[in-house]
C-alpha positions in Angstrom: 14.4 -4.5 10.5 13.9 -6.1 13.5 10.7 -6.6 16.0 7.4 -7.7 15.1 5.6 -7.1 11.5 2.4 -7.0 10.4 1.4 -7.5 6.8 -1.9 -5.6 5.9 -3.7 -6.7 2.8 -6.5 -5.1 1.4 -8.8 -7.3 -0.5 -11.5 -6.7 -2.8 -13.4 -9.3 -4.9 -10.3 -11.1 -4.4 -10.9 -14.4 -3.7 -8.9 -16.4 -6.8 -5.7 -14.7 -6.0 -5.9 -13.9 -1.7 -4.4 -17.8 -0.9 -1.1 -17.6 -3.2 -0.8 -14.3 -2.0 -1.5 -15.1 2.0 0.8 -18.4 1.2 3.5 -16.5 -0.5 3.8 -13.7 2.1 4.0 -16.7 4.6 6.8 -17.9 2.6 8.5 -14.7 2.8 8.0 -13.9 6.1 7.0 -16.6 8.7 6.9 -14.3 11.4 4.6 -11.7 9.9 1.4 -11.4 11.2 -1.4 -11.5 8.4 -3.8 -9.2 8.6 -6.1 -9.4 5.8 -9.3 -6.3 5.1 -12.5 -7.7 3.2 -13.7 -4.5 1.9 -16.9 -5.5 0.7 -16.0 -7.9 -1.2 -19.2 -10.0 -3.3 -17.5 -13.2 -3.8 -15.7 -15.5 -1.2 -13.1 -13.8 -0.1 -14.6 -13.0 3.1 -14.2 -16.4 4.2 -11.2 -17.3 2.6 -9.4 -14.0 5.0 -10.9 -15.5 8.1 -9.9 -18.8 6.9 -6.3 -18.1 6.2 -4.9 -14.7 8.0 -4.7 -14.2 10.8 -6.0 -10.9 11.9 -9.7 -10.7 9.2 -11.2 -7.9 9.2 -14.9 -7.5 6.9 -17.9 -4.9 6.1 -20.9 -5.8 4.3 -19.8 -2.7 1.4 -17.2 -1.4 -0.4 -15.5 1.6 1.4 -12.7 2.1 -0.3 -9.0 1.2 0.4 -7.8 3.9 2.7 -10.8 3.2 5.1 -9.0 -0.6 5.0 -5.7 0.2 5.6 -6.7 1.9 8.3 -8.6 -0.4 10.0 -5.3 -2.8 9.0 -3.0 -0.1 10.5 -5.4 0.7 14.0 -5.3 -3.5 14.2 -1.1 -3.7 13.5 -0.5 -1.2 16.2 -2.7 -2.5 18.5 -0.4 -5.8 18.3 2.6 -3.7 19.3 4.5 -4.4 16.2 7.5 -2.9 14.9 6.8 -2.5 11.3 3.7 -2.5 8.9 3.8 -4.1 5.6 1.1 -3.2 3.3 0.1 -5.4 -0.3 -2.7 -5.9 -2.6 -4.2 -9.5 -2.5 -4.5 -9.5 -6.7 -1.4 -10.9 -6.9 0.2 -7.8 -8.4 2.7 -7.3 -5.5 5.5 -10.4 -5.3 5.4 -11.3 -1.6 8.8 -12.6 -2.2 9.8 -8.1 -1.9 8.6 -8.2 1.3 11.8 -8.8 3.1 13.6 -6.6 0.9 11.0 -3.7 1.7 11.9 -4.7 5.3 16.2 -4.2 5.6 15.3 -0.7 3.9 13.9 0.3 6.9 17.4 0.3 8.1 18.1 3.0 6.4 14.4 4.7 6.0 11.3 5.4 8.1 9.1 4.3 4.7 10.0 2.2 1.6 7.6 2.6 -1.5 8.0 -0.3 -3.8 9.4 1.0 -7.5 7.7 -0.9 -10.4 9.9 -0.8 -14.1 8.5 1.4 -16.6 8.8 -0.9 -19.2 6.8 -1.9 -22.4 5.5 -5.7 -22.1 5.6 -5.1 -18.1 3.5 -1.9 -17.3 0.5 -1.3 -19.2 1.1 2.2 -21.7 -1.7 3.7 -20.4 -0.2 3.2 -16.7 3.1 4.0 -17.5 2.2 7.6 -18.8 0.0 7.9 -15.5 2.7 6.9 -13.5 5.4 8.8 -14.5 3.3 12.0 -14.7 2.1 11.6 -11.0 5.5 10.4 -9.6 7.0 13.0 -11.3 4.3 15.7 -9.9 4.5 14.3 -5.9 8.3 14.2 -6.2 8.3 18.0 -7.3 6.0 19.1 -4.2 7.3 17.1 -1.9 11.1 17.3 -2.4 11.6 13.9 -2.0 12.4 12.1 -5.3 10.4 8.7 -5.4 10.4 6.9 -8.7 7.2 5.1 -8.0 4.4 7.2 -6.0 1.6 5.0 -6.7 2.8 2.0 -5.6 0.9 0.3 -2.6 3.9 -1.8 -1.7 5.0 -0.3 1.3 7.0 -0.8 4.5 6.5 1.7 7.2 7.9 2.1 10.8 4.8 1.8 13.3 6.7 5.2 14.6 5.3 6.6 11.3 2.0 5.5 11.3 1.5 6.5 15.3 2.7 10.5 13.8 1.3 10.7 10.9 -2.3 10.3 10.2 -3.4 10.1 6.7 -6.7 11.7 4.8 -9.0 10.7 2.1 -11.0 7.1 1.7 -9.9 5.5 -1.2 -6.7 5.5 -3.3 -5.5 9.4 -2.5 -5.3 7.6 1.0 -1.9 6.5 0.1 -0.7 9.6 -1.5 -1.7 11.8 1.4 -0.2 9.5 4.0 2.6 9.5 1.9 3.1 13.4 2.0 2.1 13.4 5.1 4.9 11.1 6.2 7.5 13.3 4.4 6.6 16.3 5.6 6.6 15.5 9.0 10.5 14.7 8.6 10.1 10.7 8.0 12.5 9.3 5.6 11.3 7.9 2.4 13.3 5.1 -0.5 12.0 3.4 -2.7 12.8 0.0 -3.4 13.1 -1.6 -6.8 10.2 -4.4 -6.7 9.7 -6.2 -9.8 6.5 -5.7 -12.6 3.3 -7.8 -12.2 0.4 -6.8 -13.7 -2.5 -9.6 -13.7 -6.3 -9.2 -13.6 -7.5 -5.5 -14.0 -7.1 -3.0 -11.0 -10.4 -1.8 -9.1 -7.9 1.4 -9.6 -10.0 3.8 -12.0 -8.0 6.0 -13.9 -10.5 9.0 -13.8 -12.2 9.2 -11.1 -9.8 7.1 -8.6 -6.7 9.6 -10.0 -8.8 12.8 -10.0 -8.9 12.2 -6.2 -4.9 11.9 -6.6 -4.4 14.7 -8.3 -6.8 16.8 -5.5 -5.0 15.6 -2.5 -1.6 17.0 -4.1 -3.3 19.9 -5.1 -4.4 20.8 -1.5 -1.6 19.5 -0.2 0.3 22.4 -2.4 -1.8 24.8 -1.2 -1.6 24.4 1.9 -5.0 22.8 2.7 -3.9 19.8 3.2 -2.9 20.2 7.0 
């Protein structure tokens, strides 16, 4: 993929893990503009994003990750790039995939990260979860993704000029997604490999309820 790239990190409470991650995505790709969310956050990563990235963006509260990929994607576009990147600052996405994520754009309009579904890699719990949903978006949209919840993503900034996503926290992603898909976009995933480190502000119940409601309205046709 050529042109300019933005990576957009979304950071919560993430303050032991945003530098390796900032540093490795560096690493991966020097060219990449950093652009790095505080949503909220209570300890220091506020400082350490306006330290180390170089785009920061920061609230005072939580709002929830779509509202900070947003304000990532409004601030990516505005630079005029080429191609958005988007990572967790936990550590649980390998920076070192980024440039792999990036030469499937050659191909793709979007490439969604694949985790293995493996015991000693992917939590039980997660990997029941994961294959249910993945299996559940791939059926209504008719685009078979192995990996639905991943947040490591490349997009074209042609997508996200198109295509405007709903919802304020993790459905944000899924509704994009769909959204992307829908509008014609072409979608690959992208085998990334299996981290899984301190626990996910992810929360299985309420966080995937919202899932399961955007794909729900999104099937019946209240989701335009």
């Amino acid at each position: 993929m050529s042109g300019r790239v933005a990576c957009v990190v979304p950071a919560f409470d993430a303050a032991t893990q945003l530098p390796a991650v900032v540093a490795a995505t560096r690493a991966a790709v020097p060219t990449a503009t950093v652009i790095v969310i505080d949503d909220g956050s209570r300890d220091g990563t506020k400082a350490i994003a306006r330290e180390l990235a170089d785009v920061s963006i920061s609230w005072s509260a939580n709002r929830g990750k779509g509202v900070a990929l947003r304000a990532g994607f409004r601030e990516a576009l505005a630079l005029g790039v080429s191609a958005v990147v988007t990572l967790d600052a936990d550590g649980q996405h390998d920076p070192a995939f980024v440039p792999k994520l990036l030469d499937a754009l050659g191909r793709a309009d979007v490439a969604v990260g694949a985790r293995t579904r493996t015991p000693g890699g992917m939590p039980w719990g997660r990997r029941v979860t994961n294959a249910l949903s993945s299996a559940a978006f791939s059926a209504l949209s008719g685009a078979t993704l192995l990996d639905t919840q991943c947040g490591f993503r490349a997009l074209r900034a042609a997508v996200l000029r198109a295509v405007q996503g709903r919802g304020d926290r993790y459905e944000y992603e899924s509704d994009l997604l769909l959204r992307a898909i829908g509008a014609g976009f072409r979608v690959e995933s992208v085998p990334i490999s299996t981290v899984y480190g301190p626990p996910s502000h992810f929360r299985p119940l309420a966080d995937g309820a919202r899932i399961v409601r955007t794909l729900w309205a999104h099937r019946s046709g209240r989701g335009e």
